[in-house]
ZASEMAR-369677 format. One line per 3 residues: number of its first residue (from 1); for each residue x, y, z of C-alpha. Coordinates in steps of 0.2 Angstrom, whole numbers, m for minus. Example, Ala and Ser with C-alpha at 12.3 -4.5 7.8 and 13.67 -1.06 7.14 Angstrom:
1> 62,m22,39 | 68,m5,36 $
REM end
This chain:
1> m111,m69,60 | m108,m78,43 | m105,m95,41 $
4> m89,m96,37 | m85,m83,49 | m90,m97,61 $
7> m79,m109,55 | m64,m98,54 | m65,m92,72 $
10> m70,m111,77 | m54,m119,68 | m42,m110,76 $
13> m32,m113,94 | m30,m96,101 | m17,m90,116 $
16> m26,m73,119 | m42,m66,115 | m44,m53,103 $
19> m57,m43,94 | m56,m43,75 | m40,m30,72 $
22> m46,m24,54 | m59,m12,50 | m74,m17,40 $
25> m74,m14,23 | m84,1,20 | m84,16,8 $
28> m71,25,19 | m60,10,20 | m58,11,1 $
31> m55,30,3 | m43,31,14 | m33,14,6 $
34> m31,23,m11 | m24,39,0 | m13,31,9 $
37> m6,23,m8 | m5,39,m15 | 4,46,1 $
40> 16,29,0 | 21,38,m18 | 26,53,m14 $
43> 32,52,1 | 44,40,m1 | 50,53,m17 $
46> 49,69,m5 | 59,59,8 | 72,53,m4 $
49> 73,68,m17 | 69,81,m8 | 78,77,10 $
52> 91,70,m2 | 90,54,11 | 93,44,m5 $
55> 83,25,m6 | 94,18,7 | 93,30,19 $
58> 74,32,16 | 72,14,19 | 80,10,30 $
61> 71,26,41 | 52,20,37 | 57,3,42 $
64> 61,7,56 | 47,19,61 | 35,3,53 $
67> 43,m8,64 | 38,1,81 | 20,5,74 $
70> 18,m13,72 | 21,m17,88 | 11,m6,94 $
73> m3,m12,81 | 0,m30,86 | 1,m26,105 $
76> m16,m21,103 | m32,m34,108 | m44,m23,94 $
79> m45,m11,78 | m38,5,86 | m39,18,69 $
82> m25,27,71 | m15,13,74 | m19,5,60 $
85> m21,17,47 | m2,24,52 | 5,5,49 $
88> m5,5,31 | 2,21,25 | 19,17,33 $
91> 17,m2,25 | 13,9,7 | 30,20,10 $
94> 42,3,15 | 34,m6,0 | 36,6,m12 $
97> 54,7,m7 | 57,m12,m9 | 51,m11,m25 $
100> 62,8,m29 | 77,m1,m22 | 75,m16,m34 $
103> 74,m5,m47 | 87,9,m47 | 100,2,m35 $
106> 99,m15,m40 | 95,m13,m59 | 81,m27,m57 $
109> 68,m25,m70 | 50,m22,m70 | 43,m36,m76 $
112> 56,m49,m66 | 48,m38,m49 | 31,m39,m53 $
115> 32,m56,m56 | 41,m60,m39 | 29,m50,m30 $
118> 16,m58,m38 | 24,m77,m33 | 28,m68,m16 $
121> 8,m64,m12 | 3,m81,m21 | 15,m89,m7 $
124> 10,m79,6 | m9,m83,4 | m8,m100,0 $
127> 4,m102,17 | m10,m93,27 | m24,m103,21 $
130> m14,m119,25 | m13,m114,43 | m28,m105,44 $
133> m41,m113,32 | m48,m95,28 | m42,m79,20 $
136> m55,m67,27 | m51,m51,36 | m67,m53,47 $
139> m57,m65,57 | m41,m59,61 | m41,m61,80 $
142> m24,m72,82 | m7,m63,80 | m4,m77,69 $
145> m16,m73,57 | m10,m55,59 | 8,m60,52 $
148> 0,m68,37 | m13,m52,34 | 2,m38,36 $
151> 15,m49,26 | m1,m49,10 | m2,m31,12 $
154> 18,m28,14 | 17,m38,m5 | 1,m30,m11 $
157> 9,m13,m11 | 26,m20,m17 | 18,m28,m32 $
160> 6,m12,m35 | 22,m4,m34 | 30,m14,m48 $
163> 14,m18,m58 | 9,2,m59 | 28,8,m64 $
166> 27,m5,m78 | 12,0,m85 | 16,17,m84 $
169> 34,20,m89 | 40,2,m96 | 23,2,m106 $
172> 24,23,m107 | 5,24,m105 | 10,37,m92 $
175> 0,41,m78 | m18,44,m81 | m19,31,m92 $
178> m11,19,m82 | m23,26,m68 | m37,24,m79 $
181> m35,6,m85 | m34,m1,m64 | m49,9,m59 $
184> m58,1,m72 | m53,m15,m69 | m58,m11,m52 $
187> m73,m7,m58 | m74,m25,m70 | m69,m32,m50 $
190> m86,m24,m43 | m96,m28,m57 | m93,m46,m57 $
193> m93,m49,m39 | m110,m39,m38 | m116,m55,m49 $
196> m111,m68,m37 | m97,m74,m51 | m84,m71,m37 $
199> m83,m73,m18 | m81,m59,m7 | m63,m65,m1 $
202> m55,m65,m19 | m64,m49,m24 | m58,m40,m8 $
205> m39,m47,m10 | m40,m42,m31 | m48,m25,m27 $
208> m33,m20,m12 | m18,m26,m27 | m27,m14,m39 $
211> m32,1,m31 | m12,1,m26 | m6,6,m42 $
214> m22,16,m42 | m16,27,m31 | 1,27,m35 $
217> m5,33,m54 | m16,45,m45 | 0,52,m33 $
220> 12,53,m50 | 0,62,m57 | m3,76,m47 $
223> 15,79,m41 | 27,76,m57 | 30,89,m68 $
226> 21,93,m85 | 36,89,m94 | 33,72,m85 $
229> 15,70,m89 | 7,79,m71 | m2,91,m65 $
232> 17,98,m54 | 9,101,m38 | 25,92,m32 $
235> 28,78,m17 | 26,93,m4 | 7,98,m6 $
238> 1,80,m13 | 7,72,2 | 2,85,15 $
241> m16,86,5 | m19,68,7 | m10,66,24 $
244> m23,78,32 | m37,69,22 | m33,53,29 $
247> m31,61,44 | m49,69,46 | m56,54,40 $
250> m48,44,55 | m52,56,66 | m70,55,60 $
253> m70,35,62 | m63,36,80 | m74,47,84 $
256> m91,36,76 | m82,19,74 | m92,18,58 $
259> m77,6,53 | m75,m5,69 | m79,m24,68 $
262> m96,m29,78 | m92,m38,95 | m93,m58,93 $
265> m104,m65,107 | m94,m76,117 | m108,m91,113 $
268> m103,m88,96 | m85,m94,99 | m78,m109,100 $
271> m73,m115,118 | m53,m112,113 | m58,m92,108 $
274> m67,m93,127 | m51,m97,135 $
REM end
């Protein structure tokens, strides 16, 4: 266990014990984040275009549905995949829809929402690292630390939302620009943390903003129309295609728990994580 694992399981009282509730941050973590961002896309447009549920009905449905697989999430004492990866790409859905319903019911612009967002996250960490004195995902074995993780993702996706739209309609870089411009800063992410110029909690929390309006470019993309700047393969087939991706790749990681969190020995624990 790393040190600073140590401290962050030591500093804090806990109620009932839990294993670490995130998946470790592995090749197919990445993977299935920047699907589920891409399903958040278009799903959300195939649910309010072509159901015709319109924004308010759509949100007000997927907030719902994310509010039972929460519970069930937070009910758990450990990572269960399934569980977890439904509530990302239900959490990439509602978040895109906060940002939509800003934007064309509200008439709220771009820049003002990315910037809120932005404060929103900002807030959100620096509350969680008061209370916690750590930001690491290795750690989050207290529901209390779970509400400060889900509310950072909640934001991250809004903010992707916002930040991605403005670079690529506000700005008119269109899709694959947009889409190329945060995988390479991504990239610049990787780089510079593979030097040691930048820990491994900022580089995670920098690289899961980005790879949101990665995926969302990605989604636009393929499922626009030409006339749009896509590919046309429409919200139907780009959300079924990366749904049953996402799919197989849980299925794979239940089955081989590549992704699971190792088991903390009890010794390792401070007495308050024994009771």
């Amino acid at each position: 266990m790393k040190i600073d694992d140590q401290y962050a399981y030591a500093s804090v009282p806990r109620v009932r014990q839990m294993l670490n509730k995130v998946p470790e941050v592995t090749f197919y973590f990445w993977v299935i984040k920047v699907l589920a961002t891409t399903v958040g896309e278009t799903a959300a447009d195939f649910l309010n275009v072509n159901l015709h549920l319109g924004l308010t009905g759509t949100t007000v449905a997927m907030v719902v549905v994310l509010a039972v697989v929460l519970v069930v999430q937070f009910r758990a004492d450990r990572y269960v995949p399934w569980v977890y990866w439904l509530a990302v790409v239900l959490i990439s859905i509602v978040g895109t829809l906060i940002t939509d319903n800003l934007v064309d019911n509200l008439g709220v612009p771009l820049e003002v929402t990315t910037a809120v967002f932005a404060v929103a996250l900002a807030a959100t960490f620096g509350a969680w690292y008061r209370s916690e004195r750590t930001l690491s995902i290795h750690t989050i074995v207290t529901s209390r630390r779970e509400g400060f993780y889900w509310a950072a993702i909640l934001f991250t996706f809004a903010l992707g939302t916002a930040a991605g739209d403005l670079l690529a309609e506000s700005m008119d870089l269109g899709y694959w620009r947009s889409g190329l411009i945060f995988g390479a800063l991504i990239a610049l992410v990787a780089a510079v943390y593979s030097r040691s110029w930048l820990g491994a909690i900022p580089a995670f929390w920098i690289a899961y903003v980005l790879t949101r309006p990665l995926g969302a470019s990605l989604g636009d993309y393929l499922s626009q129309a030409p006339d749009d700047g896509g590919l046309g393969l429409g919200t139907v087939v780009t959300s079924a295609l990366f749904l049953a991706t996402i799919l197989a790749l849980v299925v794979y990681l239940s089955i081989t728990k590549r992704d699971a969190s190792p088991v903390v020995p009890t010794d390792e624990r401070s007495p308050a994580l024994q009771r």
